[in-house]
PAKOL-121359 format. One record per residue (C-alpha): residue in three letters; y, z, x. Coordinates in steps of 0.25 Angstrom, whole numbers, plus 2048, in hexadecimal, padded with zeros to 3 digits. Layout:
residues N
+-----+-----+-----+-----+
!  aa !   Y !   Z !   X !
+-----+-----+-----+-----+
! ALA !   Y !   Z !   X !
...
+-----+-----+-----+-----+
This chain:
residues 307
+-----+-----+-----+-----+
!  aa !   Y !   Z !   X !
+-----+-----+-----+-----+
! UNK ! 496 ! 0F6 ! 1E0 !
! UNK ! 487 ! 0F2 ! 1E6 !
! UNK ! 48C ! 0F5 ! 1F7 !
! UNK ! 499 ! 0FB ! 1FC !
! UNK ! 499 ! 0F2 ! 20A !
! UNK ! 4A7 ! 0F3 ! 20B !
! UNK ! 4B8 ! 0F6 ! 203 !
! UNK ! 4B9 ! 0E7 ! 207 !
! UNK ! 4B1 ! 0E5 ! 1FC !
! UNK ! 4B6 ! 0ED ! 1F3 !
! UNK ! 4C2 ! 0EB ! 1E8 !
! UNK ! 4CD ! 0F7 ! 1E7 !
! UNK ! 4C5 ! 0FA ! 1DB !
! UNK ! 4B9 ! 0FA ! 1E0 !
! UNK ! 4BD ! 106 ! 1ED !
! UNK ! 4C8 ! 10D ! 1E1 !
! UNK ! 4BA ! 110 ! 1D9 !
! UNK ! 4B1 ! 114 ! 1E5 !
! UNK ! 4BE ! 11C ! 1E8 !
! UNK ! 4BD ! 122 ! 1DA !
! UNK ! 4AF ! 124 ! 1DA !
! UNK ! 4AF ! 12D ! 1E7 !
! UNK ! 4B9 ! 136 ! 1E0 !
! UNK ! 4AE ! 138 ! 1D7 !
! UNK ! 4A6 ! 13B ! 1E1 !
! UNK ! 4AE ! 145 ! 1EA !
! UNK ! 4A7 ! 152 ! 1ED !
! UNK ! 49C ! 14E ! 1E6 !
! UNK ! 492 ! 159 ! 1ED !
! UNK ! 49C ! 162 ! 1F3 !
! UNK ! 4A5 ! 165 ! 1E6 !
! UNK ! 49C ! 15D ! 1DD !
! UNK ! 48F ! 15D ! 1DA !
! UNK ! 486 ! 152 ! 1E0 !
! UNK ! 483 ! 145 ! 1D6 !
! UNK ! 477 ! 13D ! 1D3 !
! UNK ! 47D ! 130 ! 1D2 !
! UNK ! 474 ! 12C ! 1DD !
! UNK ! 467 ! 132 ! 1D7 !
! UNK ! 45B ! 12A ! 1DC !
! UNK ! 461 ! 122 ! 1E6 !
! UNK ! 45F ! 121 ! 1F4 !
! UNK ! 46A ! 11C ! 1FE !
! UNK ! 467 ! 118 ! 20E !
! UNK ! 471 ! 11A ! 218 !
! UNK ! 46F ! 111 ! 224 !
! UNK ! 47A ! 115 ! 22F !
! UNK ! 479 ! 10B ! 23B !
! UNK ! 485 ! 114 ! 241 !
! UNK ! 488 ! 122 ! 242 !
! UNK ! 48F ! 127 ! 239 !
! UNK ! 491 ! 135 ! 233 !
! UNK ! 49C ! 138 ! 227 !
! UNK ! 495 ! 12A ! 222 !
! UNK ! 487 ! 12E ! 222 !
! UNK ! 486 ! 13B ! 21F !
! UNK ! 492 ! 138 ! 214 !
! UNK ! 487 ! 12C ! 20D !
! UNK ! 47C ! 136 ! 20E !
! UNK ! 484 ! 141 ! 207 !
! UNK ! 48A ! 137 ! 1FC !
! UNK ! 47B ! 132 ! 1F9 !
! UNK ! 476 ! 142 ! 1F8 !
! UNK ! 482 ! 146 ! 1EF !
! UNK ! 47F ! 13B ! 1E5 !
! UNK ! 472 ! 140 ! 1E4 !
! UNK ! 46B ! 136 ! 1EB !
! UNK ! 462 ! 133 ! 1F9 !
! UNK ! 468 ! 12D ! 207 !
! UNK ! 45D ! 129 ! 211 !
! UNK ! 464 ! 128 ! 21E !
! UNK ! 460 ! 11C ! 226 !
! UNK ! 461 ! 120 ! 238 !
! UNK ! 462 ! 111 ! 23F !
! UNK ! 45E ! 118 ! 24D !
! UNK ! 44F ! 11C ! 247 !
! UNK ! 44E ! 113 ! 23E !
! UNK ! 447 ! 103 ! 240 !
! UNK ! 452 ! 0FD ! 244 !
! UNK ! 450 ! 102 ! 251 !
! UNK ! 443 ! 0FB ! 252 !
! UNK ! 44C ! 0ED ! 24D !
! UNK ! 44B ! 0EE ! 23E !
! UNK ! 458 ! 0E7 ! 23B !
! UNK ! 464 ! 0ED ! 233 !
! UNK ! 45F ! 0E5 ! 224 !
! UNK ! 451 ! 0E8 ! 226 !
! UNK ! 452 ! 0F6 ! 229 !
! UNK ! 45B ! 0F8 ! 21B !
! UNK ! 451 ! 0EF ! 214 !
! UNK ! 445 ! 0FA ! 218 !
! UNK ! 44D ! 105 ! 214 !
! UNK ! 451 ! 0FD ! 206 !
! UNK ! 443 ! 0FB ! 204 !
! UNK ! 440 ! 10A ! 202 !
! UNK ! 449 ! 10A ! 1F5 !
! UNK ! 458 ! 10D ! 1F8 !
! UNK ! 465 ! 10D ! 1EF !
! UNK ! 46F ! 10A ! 1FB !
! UNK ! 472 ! 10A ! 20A !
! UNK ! 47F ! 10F ! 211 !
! UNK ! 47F ! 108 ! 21F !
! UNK ! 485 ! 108 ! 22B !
! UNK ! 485 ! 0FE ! 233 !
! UNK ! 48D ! 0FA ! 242 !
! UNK ! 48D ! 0E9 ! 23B !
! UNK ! 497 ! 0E6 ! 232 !
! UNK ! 48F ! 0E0 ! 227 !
! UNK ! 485 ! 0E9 ! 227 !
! UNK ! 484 ! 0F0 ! 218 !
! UNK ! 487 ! 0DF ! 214 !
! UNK ! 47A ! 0DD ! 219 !
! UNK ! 472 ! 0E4 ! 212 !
! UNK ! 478 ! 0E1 ! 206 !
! UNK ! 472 ! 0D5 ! 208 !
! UNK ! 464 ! 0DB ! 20C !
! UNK ! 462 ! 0E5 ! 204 !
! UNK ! 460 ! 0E4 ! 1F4 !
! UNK ! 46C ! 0E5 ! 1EB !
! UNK ! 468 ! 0F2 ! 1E5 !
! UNK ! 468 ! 0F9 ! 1F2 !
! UNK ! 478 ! 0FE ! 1F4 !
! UNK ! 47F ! 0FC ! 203 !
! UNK ! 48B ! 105 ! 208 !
! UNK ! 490 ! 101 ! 215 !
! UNK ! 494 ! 10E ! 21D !
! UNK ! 49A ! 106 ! 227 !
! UNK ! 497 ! 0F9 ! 22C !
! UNK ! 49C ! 0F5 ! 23B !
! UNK ! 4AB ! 0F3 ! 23A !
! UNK ! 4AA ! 0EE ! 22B !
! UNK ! 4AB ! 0F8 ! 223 !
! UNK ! 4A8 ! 108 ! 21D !
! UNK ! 4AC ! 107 ! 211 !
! UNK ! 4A8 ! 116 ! 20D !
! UNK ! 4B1 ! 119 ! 218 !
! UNK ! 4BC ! 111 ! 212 !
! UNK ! 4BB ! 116 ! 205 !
! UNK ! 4BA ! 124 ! 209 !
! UNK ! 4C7 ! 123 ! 210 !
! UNK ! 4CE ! 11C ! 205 !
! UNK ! 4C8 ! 127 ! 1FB !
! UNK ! 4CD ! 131 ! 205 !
! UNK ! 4DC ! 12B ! 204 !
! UNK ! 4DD ! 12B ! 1F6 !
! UNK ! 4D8 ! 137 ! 1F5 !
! UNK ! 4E2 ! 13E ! 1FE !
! UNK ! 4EC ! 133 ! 1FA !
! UNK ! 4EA ! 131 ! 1EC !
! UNK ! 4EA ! 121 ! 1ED !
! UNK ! 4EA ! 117 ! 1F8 !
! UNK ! 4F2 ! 10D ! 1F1 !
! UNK ! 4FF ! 10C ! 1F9 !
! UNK ! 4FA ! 113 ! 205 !
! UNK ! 4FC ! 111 ! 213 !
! UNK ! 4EE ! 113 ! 21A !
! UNK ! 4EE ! 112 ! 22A !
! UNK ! 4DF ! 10E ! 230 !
! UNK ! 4E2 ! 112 ! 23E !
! UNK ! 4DA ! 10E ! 24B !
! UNK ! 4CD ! 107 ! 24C !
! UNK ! 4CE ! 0FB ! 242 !
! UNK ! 4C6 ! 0F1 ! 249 !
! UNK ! 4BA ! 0F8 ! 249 !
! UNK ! 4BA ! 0FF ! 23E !
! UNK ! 4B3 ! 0FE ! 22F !
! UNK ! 4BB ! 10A ! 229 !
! UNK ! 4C9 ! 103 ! 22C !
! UNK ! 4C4 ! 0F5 ! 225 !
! UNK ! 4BE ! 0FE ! 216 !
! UNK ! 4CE ! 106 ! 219 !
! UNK ! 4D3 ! 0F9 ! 218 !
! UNK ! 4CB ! 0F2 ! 20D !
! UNK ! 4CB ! 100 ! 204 !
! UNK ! 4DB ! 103 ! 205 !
! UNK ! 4E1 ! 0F5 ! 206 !
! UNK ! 4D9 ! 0F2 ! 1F9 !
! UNK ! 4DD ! 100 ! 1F3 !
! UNK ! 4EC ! 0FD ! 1F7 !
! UNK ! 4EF ! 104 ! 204 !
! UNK ! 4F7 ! 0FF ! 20E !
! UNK ! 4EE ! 100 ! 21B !
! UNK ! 4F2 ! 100 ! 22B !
! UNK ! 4E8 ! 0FD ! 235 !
! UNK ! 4EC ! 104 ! 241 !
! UNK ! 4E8 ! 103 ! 24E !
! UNK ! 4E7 ! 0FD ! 25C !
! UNK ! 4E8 ! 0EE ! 25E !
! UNK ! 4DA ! 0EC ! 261 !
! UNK ! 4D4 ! 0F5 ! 257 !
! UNK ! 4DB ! 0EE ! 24D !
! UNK ! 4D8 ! 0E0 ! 248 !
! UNK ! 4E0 ! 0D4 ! 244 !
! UNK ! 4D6 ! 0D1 ! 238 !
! UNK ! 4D9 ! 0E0 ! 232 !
! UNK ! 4E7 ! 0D9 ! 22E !
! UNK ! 4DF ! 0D0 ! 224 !
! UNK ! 4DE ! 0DD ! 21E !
! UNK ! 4EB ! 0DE ! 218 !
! UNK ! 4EE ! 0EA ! 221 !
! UNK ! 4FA ! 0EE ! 22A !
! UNK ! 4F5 ! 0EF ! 239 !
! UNK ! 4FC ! 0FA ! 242 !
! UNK ! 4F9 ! 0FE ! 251 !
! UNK ! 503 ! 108 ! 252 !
! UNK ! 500 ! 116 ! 249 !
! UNK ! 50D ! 11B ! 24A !
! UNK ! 513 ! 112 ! 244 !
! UNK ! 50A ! 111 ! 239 !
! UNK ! 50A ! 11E ! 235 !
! UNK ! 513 ! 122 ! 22E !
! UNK ! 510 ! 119 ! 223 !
! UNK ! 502 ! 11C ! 222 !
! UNK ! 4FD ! 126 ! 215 !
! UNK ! 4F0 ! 125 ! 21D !
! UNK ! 4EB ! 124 ! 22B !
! UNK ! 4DC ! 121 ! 22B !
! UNK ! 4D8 ! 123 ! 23C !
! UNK ! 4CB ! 119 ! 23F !
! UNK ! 4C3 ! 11F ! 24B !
! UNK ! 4C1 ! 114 ! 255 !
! UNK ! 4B5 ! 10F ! 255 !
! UNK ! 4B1 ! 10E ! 264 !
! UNK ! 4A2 ! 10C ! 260 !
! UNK ! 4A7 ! 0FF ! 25A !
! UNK ! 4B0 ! 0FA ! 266 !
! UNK ! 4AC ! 0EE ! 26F !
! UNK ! 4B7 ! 0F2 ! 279 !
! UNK ! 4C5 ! 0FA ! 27C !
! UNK ! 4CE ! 0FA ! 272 !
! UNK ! 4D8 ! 104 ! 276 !
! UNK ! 4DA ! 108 ! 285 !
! UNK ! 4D5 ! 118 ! 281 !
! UNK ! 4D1 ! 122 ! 277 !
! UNK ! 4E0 ! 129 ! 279 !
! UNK ! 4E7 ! 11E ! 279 !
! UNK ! 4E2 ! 11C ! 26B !
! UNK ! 4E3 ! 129 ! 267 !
! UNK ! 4F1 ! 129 ! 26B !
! UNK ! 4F5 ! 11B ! 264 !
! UNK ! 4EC ! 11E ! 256 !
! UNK ! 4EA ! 12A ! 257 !
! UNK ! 4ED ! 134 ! 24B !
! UNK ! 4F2 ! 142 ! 250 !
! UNK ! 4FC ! 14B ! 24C !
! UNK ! 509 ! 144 ! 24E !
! UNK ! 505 ! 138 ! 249 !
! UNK ! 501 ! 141 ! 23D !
! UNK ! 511 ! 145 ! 23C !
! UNK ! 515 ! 137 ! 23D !
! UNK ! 50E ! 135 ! 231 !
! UNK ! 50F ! 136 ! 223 !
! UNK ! 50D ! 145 ! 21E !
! UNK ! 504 ! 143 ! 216 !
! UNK ! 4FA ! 137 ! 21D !
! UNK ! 4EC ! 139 ! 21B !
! UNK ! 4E4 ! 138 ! 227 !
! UNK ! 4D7 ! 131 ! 225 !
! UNK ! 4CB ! 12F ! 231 !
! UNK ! 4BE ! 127 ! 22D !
! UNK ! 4B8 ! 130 ! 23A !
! UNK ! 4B1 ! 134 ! 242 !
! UNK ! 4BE ! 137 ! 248 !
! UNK ! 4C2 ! 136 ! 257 !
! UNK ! 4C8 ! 142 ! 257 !
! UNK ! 4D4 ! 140 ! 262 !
! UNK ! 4D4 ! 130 ! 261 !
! UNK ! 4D8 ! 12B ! 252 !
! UNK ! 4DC ! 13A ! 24E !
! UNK ! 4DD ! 149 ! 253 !
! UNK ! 4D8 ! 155 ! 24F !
! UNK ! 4E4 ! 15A ! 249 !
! UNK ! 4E5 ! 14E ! 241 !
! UNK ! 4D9 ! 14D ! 23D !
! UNK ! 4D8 ! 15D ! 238 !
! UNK ! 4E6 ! 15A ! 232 !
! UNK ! 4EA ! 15C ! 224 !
! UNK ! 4ED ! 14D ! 223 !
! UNK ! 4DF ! 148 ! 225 !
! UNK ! 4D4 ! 145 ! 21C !
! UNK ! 4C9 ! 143 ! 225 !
! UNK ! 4BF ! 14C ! 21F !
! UNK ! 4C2 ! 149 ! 211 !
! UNK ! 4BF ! 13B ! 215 !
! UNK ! 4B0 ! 140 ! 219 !
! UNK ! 4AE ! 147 ! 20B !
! UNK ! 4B6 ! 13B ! 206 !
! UNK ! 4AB ! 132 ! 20A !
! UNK ! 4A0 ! 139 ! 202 !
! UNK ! 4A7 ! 138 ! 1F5 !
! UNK ! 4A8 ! 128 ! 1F9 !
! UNK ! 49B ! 125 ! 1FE !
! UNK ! 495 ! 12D ! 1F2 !
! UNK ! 49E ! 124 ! 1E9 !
! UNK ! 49A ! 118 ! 1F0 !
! UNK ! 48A ! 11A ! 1EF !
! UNK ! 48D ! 11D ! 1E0 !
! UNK ! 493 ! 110 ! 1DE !
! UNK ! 48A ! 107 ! 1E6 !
! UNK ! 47C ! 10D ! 1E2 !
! UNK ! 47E ! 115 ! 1D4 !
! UNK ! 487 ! 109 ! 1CE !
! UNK ! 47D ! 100 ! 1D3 !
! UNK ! 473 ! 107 ! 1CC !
! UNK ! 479 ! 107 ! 1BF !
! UNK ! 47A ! 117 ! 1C0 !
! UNK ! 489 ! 118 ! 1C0 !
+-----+-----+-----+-----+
């Protein structure tokens, strides 16, 4: 795999081994001793957005495998002075890099410079405008079969925010491909007619979903991304989407409650479901290590013939 840019890309095979590969990988520093599979190498993280679990969670993954992480600042950097976006990466590649993570607010981004860089240099999209995350994705599919033991035949809700969201388009190409029934969820306006191309079922009323669900995965809304109202208030969509307690009662037992965060606490789920037994949410953060250390193995190591 020379990039991952997106689980669109990728074949059932393709996310079932990176799936594999991260269990390889979990606790790798924590309950495992640190690796040296990236030994030598040295990886750049360009975030255009914030971000924290993301970032920190690349630099971590990068130093657990033994190798270095420069970390790239847009707001001091040249760009400010008009550098553009490829010239910028095409500096910072001249100064003898194995890979760039990048975040970008243009879908397309990571594409890019695939295209501008040279092949021996890796590109990991950490979330490109409302394209994709694809780490994200993976890291919530990793968590459900984790918890769940397999995805095939499940019944995965993506609730809230679809339109604008990268996270929920990664949900859709990792799970449908790993054979998991998917339910978008969410207001009419925050759910578009293209998502049905999908081959997913579209819902706007949670409570009539969700006692069919084996997951319910809340996307924040994303105000940063909205061009407009799309929902007349915050409670109002709280109180349509919302996950609290009794919609946890009218639900199965056993549903896994997953939150890509940061959460809203209040808006798509309160404290005491978030704290609750039936969610996963911080397992998803340590999750996200095991799968973003798998995915720098992959692109850089196997690349470089050291795998």
């Amino acid at each position: 795999m020379r990039h991952l840019l997106g689980l669109e890309d990728l074949s059932a095979a393709d996310i079932t081994r990176l799936l594999d590969s991260a269990e390889v990988y979990h606790g790798v520093g924590v309950s495992k001793p640190k690796r040296d599979d990236l030994k030598g190498k040295l990886v750049v993280t360009m975030f255009f957005e914030a971000s924290t679990r993301t970032k920190i969670s690349f630099g971590l993954a990068v130093r657990r495998l033994g190798g270095d992480v420069q970390d790239f600042s847009s707001g001091g950097s040249s760009t400010s002075k008009g550098e553009t976006f490829l010239d910028t990466a095409r500096n910072i590649e001249a100064m003898g890099i194995d890979a760039v993570v990048v975040r970008h607010g243009s879908s397309g981004a990571p594409l890019a410079l695939t295209r501008s860089l040279q092949p021996r240099v890796s590109i990991i999209n950490a979330g490109d405008g409302a394209h994709e995350h694809p780490t994200q994705g993976l890291l919530d599919i990793f968590t459900i079969r984790q918890k769940k033991k397999t995805v095939a035949g499940l019944t995965v809700a993506l609730v809230g925010d679809i339109a604008h969201s990268r996270v929920a388009r990664s949900n859709i190409h990792g799970l449908t491909k790993l054979g998991a029934k998917v339910i978008v969820c969410g207001p009419p306006t925050l759910v578009p007619n293209e998502v049905k191309q999908f081959d997913v079922e579209v819902a706007h009323d949670l409570d009539a979903i969700l006692h069919r669900c084996d997951v319910v995965n809340l996307l924040r809304v994303q105000f940063e991304r909205q061009r407009g109202a799309f929902f007349p208030s915050v409670g109002e969509y709280a109180h349509l989407y919302g996950m609290n307690g009794k919609r946890l009662k009218a639900s199965k037992p056993d549903v896994l409650i997953l939150a890509p965060g940061p959460i809203n606490r209040g808006v798509e789920i309160t404290p005491d479901v978030a704290d609750g037994p039936n969610s996963a949410i911080l397992e998803q953060v340590e999750n996200g290590l095991a799968v973003r250390m798998a995915v720098l193995a992959e692109t850089i190591c196997s690349r470089a013939g050291t795998r």
